[in-house]
C-alpha positions in Angstrom: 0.1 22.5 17.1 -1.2 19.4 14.7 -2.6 16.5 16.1 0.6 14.3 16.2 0.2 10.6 16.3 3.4 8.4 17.0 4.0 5.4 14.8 3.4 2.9 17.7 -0.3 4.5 18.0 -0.9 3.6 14.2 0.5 0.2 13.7 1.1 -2.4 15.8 4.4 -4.0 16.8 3.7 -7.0 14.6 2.8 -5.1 11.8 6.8 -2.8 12.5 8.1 -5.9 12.4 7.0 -7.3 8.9 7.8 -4.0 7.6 11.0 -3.5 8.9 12.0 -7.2 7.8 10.5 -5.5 4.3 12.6 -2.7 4.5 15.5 -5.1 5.7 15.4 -7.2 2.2 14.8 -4.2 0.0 11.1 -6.1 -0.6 9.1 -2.8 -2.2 6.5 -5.2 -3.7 5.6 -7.2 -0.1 5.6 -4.0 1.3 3.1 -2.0 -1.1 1.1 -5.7 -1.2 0.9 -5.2 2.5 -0.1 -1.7 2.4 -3.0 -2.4 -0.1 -4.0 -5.3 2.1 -4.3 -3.0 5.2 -5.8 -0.4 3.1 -8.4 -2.5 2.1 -9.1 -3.9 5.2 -9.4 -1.2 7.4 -9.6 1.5 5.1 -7.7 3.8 7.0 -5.7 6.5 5.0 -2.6 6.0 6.7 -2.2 2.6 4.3 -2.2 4.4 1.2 1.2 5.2 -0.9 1.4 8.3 -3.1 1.7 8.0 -6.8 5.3 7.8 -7.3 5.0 4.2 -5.9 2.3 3.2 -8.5 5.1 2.2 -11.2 6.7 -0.7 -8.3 3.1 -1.7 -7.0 1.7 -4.6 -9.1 -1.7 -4.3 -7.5 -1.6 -0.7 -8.9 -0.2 -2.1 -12.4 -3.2 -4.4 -11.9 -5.7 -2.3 -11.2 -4.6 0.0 -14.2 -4.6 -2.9 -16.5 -8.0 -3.7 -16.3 -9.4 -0.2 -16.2 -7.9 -0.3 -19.5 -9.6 -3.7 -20.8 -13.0 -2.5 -19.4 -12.9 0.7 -20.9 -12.2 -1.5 -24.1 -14.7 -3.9 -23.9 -17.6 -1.5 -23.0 -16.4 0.8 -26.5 
């Protein structure tokens, strides 16, 4: 049998919370802000969204962006 982790072992009631009030108000772009946040902040693989998500995130829009402008510049 996998290891099976419940949610309450991999977030913490505040962080339920703030996504649920996410979920709530139909807020994709706080939530996938958030998610980058933690991601980057803990590292931790549980934070990261798969790539049908990458056309709503901004930071992944972002990110994309200026991969483009770099490759530019440096050609």
């Amino acid at each position: 049998m996998p290891d099976v982790k419940s949610v309450t072992t991999m977030f913490f009631d505040s962080l339920l919370i703030a996504l649920k009030h996410f979920m709530y108000k139909h807020d994709t772009r706080r939530m996938l802000q958030m998610a980058h946040q933690r991601y980057d902040q803990t590292g931790l693989e549980q934070w990261n969204h798969s790539e049908k998500w990458s056309k709503y995130c901004n930071v992944c829009k972002s990110r994309e962006e200026l991969k483009s402008e770099i490759k530019i510049s440096i050609n």
